[in-house]
N, C-alpha and C positions, 0 to 999 in steps of 0.2 A: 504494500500500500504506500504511495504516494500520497495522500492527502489528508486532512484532519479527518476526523470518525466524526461526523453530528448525531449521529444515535444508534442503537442495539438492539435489536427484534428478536426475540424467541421465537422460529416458528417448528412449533410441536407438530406438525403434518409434516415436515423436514428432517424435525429433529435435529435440529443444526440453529448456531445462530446467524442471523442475516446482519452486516453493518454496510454502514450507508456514510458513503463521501462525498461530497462537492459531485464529485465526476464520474462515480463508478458503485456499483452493489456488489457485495462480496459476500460469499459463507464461511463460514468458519464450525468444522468439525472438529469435535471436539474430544473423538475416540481416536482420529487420527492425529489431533492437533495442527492440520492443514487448511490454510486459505484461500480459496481460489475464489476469480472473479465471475460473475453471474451472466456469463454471455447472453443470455436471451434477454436480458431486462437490458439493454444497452444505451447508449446516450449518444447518438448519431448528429442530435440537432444543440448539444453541448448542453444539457439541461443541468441547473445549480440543482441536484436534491438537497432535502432539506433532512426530511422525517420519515417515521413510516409506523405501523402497527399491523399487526396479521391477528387476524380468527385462525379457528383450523384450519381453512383450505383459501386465506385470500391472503392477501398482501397489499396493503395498502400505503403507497407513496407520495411525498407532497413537495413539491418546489420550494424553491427561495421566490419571495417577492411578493407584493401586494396584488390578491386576486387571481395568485397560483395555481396551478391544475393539479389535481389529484389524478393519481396510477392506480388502477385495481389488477392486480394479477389473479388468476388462478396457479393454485402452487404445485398441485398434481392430480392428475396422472402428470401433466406436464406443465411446464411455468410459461403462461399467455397473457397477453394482456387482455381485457376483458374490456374496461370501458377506461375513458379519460374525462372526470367530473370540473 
C-alpha cells in the first residue's frame, strides 16, 4: 500500500478484512497475513474513496466531497457492482 488507510471493513461473507485508500481497495487475510488489491472494484476515473461499510453480502462505498456517490457491491458469488447512489 501506497497511500493513507481512511477506514477498515469486516466483511464476514469474505471473511477477510477490506481497507480503503484515497486510490485503491484492498483485503487483507488474515490466516494468511497477505494483502492484495481488489481488482474488480477499481478506480479507472481516479475516484478519492472515502469510506465504506458491508452487511453480509454488500459493500458499500462512499467518495471524498460534497454530494459524493455511493458504491454498492455485491461480495459473492462474485464482487459487482450493483448500483451507484
Amino acid at each position: 500500500m501506497h497511500d493513507y488507510l481512511w477506514d477498515i471493513i469486516w466483511s464476514k461473507s469474505l471473511e477477510q478484512f477490506i481497507f480503503i485508500t484515497v486510490e485503491e481497495i484492498y483485503v487483507f487475510d488474515e490466516k494468511t497475513m497477505t494483502i492484495g488489491q481488489y481488482p474488480v472494484i477499481c478506480n479507472n476515473d481516479k475516484t478519492n474513496w472515502w469510506c465504506g461499510t458491508c452487511s453480509n453480502e454488500t459493500l458499500f462505498i462512499s467518495t471524498m466531497g460534497r454530494g459524493a456517490p455511493i458504491f454498492e457491491y455485491i461480495l459473492c458469488p462474485m464482487i459487482k457492482l450493483v448500483k451507484e447512489y
